[in-house]
N, C-alpha and C positions, 0 to 999 in steps of 0.2 A: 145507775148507768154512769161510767166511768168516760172522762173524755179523753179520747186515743192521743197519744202521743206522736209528736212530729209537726213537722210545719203547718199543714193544713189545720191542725187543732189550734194549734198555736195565733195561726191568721186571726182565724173565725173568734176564737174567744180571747183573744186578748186585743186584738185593733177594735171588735166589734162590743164589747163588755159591756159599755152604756146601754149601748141597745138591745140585749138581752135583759139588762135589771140584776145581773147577779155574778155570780164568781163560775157561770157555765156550766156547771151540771144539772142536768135533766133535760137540755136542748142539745147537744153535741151529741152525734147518733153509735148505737154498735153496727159493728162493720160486719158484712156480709159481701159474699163475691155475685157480682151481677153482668156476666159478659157486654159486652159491645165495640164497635168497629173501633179499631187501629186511625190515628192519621195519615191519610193518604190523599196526596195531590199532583197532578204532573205538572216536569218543570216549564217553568215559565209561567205559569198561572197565578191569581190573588191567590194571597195565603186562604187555605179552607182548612179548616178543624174538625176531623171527628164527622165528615159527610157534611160539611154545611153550617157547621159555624165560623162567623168574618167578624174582622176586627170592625168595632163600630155598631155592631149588632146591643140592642138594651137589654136585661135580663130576662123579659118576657119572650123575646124572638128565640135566646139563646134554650130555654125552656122548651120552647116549639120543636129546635133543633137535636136536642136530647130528649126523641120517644124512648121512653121504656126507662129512661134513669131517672128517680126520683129527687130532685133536689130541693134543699133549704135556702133562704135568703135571709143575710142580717146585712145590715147598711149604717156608716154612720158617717154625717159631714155629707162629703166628694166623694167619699167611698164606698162601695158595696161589696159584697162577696155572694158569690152561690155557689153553692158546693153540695156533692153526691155525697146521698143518705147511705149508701151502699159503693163499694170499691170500684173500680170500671177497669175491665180489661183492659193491657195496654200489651203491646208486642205478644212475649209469654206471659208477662204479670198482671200482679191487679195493683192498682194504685189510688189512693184521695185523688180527686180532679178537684178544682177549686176555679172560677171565673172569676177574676177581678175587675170591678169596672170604677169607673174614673166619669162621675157625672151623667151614670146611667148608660155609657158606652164603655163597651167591651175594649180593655185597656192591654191586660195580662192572662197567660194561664199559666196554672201550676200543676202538672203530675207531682204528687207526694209517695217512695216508693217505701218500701218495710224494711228496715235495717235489719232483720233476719233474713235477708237475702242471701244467696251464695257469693263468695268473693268473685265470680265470675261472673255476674249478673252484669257486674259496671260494665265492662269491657262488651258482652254482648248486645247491651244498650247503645253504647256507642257506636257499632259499627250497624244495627239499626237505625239508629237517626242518622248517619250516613247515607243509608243506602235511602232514605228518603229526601236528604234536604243536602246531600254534595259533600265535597269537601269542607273539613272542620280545620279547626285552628287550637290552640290554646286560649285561653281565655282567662281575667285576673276575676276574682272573689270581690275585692272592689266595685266591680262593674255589679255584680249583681246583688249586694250590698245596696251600693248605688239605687237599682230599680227598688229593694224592696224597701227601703228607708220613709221613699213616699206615701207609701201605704200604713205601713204601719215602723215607726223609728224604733232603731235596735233588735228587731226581728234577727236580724244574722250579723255577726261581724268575721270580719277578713281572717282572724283567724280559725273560726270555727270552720272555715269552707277549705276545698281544695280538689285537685285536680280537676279543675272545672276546663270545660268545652263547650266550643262556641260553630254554632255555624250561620249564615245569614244568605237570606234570600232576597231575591232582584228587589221587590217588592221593599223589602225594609226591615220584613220580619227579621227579628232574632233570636236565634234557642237556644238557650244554655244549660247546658247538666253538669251537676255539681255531685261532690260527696258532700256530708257532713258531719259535723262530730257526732260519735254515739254509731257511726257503720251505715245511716239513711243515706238517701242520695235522692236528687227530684231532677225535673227538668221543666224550667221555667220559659215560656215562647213568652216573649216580646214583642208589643207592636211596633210600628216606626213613631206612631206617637209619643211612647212610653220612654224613648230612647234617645228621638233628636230633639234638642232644646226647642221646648214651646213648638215643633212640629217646623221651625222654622220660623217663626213669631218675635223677636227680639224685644226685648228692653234695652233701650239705647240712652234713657237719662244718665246723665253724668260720666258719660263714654266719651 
């Protein structure tokens, strides 16, 4: 069994390595297409994911929240990951889903999409996550550099990203879709924890 290529392979077996015991093959799964709902929430409400998963949620609740998609757990330190055994529907595509949690709370998410996608795929994406979460922006590879660094260091650098987009809701959440080298492209939601310093919590020695 061969471990699939892209980010979400990439999370799982390489921030998570100790705690599989080995260099990751024979636990990182083959992919198969396994429908399920789109995100969808009206505005003004707490961020909702996928029918019912909230930031803050622990891997067990989130588990609850995803009937019918089978998922894995490795963890190592502060950090966890759960991720679908099988691809998850997302708009028209199938994509890796991946949960990030930060202390057993739901921190991050990652769609992971197929660099053999159409070159029109990004641009149809975009104006999807529009039409669900508002006006977008531009947004820098930095920034999302930035979130994944905590998790796992050097997973992406600034050059490898680009034409990344940003949009942000009242709440705090933030989503951002990127290309990346090699033709992939994902779309990483953000919590308000993952994003504002210590959530608002300072270190003020020697300030």
């Amino acid at each position: 069994m061969r471990i699939r290529g892209g980010m979400a392979a990439l999370l799982a077996a390489g921030m998570l390595l100790s705690a599989s015991g080995g260099a990751g093959e024979g636990w990182f799964p083959t992919w198969q297409s396994t429908p399920t709902p789109s995100p969808l929430q009206p505005d003004g409400t707490v961020f909702s994911f996928r029918g019912g998963v909230r930031w803050g949620m622990g891997p067990e609740e989130v588990r609850g929240a995803e009937t019918g998609v089978q998922m894995e757990e490795r963890s190592q330190a502060e950090w966890s990951v759960l991720y679908s055994v099988s691809r998850v529907e997302v708009s028209r595509f199938f994509a890796d889903l991946v949960y990030i949690f930060q202390q057993q709370k739901l921190n991050m998410i990652l769609y992971a999409f197929d660099p053999a996608e159409p070159a029109g795929s990004y641009a149809y994406l975009a104006g999807a996550l529009s039409n669900v979460y508002g006006e977008r922006s531009a947004g820098e590879g930095a920034e999302v550099v930035a979130l994944m660094d905590r998790v796992y260091p050097g997973m992406y650098t600034v050059d490898t990203l680009s034409d990344v987009l940003t949009w942000q809701r009242g709440d705090g959440t933030r989503v951002f879709l990127y290309r990346q080298r090699g033709g992939s492209f994902s779309v990483l939601y953000a919590s308000p924890d993952s994003w504002l310093t210590d959530n608002g919590v300072y270190i003020t020695s020697g300030l």
